[in-house]
C-alpha positions, 0 to 999 in steps of 0.5 A: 500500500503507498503510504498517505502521505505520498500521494500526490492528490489535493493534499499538502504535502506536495509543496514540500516534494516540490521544494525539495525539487527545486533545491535539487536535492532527491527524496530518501528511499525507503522500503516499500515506497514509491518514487516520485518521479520528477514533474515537467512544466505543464505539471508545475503550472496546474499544480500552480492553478490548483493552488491559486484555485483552491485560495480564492475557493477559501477566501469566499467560504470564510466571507459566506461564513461571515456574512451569508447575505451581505456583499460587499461594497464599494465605498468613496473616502470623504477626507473632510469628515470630523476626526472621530468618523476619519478614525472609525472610518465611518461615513460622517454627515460633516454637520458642524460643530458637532455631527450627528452620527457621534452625538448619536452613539455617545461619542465625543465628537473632535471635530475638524482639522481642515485649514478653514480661512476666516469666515468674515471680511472686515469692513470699512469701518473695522480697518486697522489704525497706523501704529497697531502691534504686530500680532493684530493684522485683519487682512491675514486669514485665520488658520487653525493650530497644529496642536490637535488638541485645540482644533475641537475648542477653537472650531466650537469658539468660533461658530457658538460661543464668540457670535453668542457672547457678542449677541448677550453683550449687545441685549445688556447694553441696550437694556440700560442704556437709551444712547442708541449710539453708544449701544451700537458703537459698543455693540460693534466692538464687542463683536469685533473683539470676539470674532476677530481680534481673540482668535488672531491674538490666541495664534501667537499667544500661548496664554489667549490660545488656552484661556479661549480653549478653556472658556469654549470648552466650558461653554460646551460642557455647560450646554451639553451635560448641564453639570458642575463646571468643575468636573470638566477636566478640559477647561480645568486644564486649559484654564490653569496653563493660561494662568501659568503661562501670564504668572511665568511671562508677564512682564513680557507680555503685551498690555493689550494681550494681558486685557484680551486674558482678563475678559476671558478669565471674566467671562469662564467665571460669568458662566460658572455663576461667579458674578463678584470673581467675574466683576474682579477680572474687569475691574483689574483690567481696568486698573491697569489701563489707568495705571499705564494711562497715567504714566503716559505709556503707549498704548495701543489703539485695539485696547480703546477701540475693542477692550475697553468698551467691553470693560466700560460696558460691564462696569456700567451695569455694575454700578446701575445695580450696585454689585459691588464687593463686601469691604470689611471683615466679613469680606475676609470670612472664608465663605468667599466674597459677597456683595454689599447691600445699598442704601435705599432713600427715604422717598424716591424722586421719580418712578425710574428711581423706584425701579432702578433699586426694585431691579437691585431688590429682586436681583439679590434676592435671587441670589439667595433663593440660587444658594450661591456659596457666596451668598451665605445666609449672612445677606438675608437679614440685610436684603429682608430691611433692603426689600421693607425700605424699597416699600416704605421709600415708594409708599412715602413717594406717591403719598406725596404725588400731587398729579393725578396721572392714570398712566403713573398710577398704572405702572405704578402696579407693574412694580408692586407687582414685581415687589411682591414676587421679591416677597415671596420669593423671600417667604422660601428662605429661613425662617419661613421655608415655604419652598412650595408656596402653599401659604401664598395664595393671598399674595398671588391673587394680590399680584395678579390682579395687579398685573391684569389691570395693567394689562388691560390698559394696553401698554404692552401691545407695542403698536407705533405712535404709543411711545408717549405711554411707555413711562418706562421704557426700559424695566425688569419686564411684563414675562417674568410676573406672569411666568412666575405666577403660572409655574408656581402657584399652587391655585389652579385658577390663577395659574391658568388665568397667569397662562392666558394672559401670557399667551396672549402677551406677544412680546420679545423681551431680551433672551426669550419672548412670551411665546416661549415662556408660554410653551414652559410654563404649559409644560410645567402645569402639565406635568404636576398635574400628572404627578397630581393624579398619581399617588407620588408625594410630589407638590411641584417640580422646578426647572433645571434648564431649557435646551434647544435639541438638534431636531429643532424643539425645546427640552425641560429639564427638572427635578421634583420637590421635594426631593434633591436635585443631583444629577440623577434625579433629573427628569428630562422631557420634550415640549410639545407645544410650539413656540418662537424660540429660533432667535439667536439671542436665546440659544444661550442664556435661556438655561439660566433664564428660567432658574431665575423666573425668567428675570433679565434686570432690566429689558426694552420689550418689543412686539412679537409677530408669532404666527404659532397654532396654540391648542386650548390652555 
């Protein structure tokens, strides 16, 4: 019998007879074997087919066995996808700042690394003064880095955090200031500062570079996760390099590169909640321009013409509300900084004055219902004396009114109206502790009606030719009153009547419009009445934050009282109704809006033309 392993069939071991060929050396013999005998070349080439067959019948059994039913298919590289897509080597729909597909699946999203030039041409009136420093130069394109690490945060910095930092400034000054001129003068340079000279700075400043990554990092966090800003190692990161980095070379720096830092380091604290360490920032950048001032040292013409407006803009509204630093002993406590509480006048001279300190009134007593660690229970006593003396001044005021205005006497109501919900906001905190306003029936009824017979005096319709009936033209707002009443109240006829009238407010006040406080506070009524019909001990819930999702329509975000607002008590909904909520203006600002009750300071309301389809209240 020939032995197996030499016959020369569909088996393995005829390659190795055939190297043996090759190399000229002869098979040993052995007994009762039979000798191979050496093959010609035809007998070489099929040997060499049956070979090459026998591969490509493997290679389709193990893509059957893989995928049965899948053929494979051709597909075009795209280059210009973001880097995460690129990596998995998966088709990316390019959507900016952030694609879908990675929002999607949960990943993070690195964004992209192509050269992108700078998206705006300067204009005529931004060309640049004779003498300016070599860094700012608007006619070179604006590149991105070729650290990898910062493409991500500079892509979101320039097409999300810049144009809405610039949009939030221009709504702050024309809140409170009525020079047209001056606001949009400011308003220019803010946006040019933002879009144009930060990013050209960070290309040659390490210390810009970083502190611009770390406030679009933050800015992302904040929108995205909702969560401490500390626990984003990123802007933890970047914030403390740009720290070393001006500690290390600062007096090799640039003035104009130690202003652009300030503003920046102001603004990651504004974000964060840190008002007082935000004002700090400011006021150092302002100390150092009137140092080198003094000492008559050049300075260059971007700080007058882009900085320092920003600077000046920020100081004004701190001195128009008084927020200024405690000073003293208790400054010194390690509860961290506070502000003081001014004075209150005896009588107030006019109907302006009453409302410049009923805005400081309700901003403070904000402030404590947000439990800042800053804002200790230390300030209660002194903002409870701040809000009784804003009574008595205004009482002593139209005491002494002589002229019988109705128009006096109408918008005399829409500030007690805003008093008394600075009342009972203060009823939440220590030693009332009514956190679910169910003592304050009799004080929401009394705010209401105020603001109904406001109402219908039609100062809120905004039709032209009626300017002569605003006698404030600039005040803390006809929404917040009435969104407050209908999320809070625990009487159910009011709160649908507060809803109504909202409804039919039609206006667009700062960051948000009464349409979109419509659309919230429905949702709100709405889901504790849900909760009502359950067995769930829930009095009511209170809103996180309102977001914007990526198909176009608001997300409510909140949490139920009692109980404790941690990170997964959170109960996160989709507003069905519909509502105006696409201006740019309120892409950003609006999660804080609505921790505050929709309470801006001071707004210049204007009508709003909606054209939504409302279903029954």
């Amino acid at each position: 019998m020939v032995p197996r392993a030499l016959v020369v069939a569909d088996r393995r071991p005829l390659p190795r007879a055939e190297q043996l060929i090759e190399r000229g050396d002869k098979p040993s013999k052995t007994p009762g074997a039979v000798e191979i005998q050496k093959p010609t070349e035809s007998t070489l080439v099929v040997l060499g087919d049956r070979k090459a067959e026998l591969a490509r019948d493997n290679t389709r059994e193990r893509e059957r066995e893989r995928s049965p039913t899948r053929l494979k298919r051709s597909h075009h590289k795209v280059r210009t996808g973001c880097l995460t897509c690129r990596h998995r080597r998966v088709k990316c729909d390019e959507t900016h700042p952030r694609c879908l597909r990675c929002a999607k699946a949960g990943r993070v999203c690195e964004g992209y690394t192509q050269t992108k030039p700078w998206p705006f041409q300067s204009s005529s009136r931004d060309r640049s003064p004779e003498g300016i420093v070599p860094w700012f130069n608007s006619g070179n394109p604006i590149h991105f880095y070729n650290e990898p690490d910062l493409n991500r945060p500079t892509q979101f910095f320039l097409e999300c955090t810049a144009p809405r930092i610039s949009s939030y400034f221009a709504e702050m000054m024309d809140s409170f200031l009525d020079d047209k001129a001056l606001v949009n003068y400011s308003s220019s340079s803010a946006w040019s500062f933002w879009n144009r000279v930060v990013v050209q700075a960070s290309q040659t400043q390490a210390c810009v570079r970083h502190s611009l990554a770390a406030l679009s990092s933050l800015h992302e966090w904040i929108e995205l996760t909702k969560r401490t800003p500390w626990q984003n190692h990123t802007f933890t990161l970047y914030y403390t390099k740009a720290i070393t980095e001006i500690n290390q070379s600062q007096s090799a720096l640039p003035l104009e590169i130690i202003l652009i830092s300030c503003i920046l380091f102001a603004h990651c604290d504004f974000l964060m909640g840190a008002s007082a360490a935000g004002l700090t920032h400011l006021k150092s950048g302002h100390r150092i321009i009137s140092e080198n001032r003094r000492r008559q040292a050049i300075i260059a013409p971007e700080v007058s013409e882009f900085i320092e407006p920003i600077i000046r803009g920020f100081m004004a509204k701190s001195e128009n509300y008084a927020l200024r630093e405690e000073t003293g002993p208790e400054a010194n406590s390690t509860e961290g900084a506070t502000y003081a509480v001014p004075d209150v006048p005896e009588i107030f001279e006019d109907l302006a004055q009453a409302n410049k300190h009923l805005q400081q009134a309700v901003y403070m007593v904000l402030l404590l219902e947000l439990g800042k660690p800053h804002h200790s229970t230390r300030m209660i006593p002194g903002v409870r004396k701040y809000v009784a003396d804003w009574a008595t001044a205004f009482g002593r005021w139209k005491a002494n009114l002589e002229l019988d205005e109705p128009l006096l006497k109408d918008w005399q109501l829409l500030l007690l109206a805003h008093h008394r919900m600075a009342l009972l906001i203060l009823k939440t905190l220590p030693p009332d502790n009514d956190c679910c306003y169910n003592r304050a029936a009799a004080d929401f009824r009394i705010m209401f009606a105020q603001l109904r017979t406001f109402l219908r005096s039609g100062y809120t319709t905004m039709e032209k030719g009626q300017d002569s009936n605003l006698v404030l033209k600039v005040h803390l707002g006809f929404i917040s009153p009435l969104y407050f009443i209908a999320t809070l109240c625990r009487v159910r006829d009011i709160r649908r009547n507060a809803l109504e009238a909202l409804r039919d407010l039609k206006v667009v006040e700062g960051h948000w419009n009464s349409c979109v406080a419509y659309a919230v506070a429905k949702t709100v009524i709405e889901i504790e009445e849900a909760y009502g019909e359950t067995l769930m001990r829930v009095q009511r819930i209170k809103v996180d934050s309102v977001d914007r999702v990526k198909d176009g329509t608001l997300e409510i975000r909140y949490h139920k009282v009692p109980g404790d607002a941690t990170h997964g008590d959170a109960v996160t909904r989709r507003i069905t109704e519909p509502c105006c909520h696409h201006e740019t203006n309120m892409q950003w600002p609006l999660v804080r809006l609505v921790q505050l009750h929709g309470f801006q300071a001071t707004v210049k309301p204007r009508k709003l033309t909606c054209s939504c389809e409302r279903t029954p209240a």
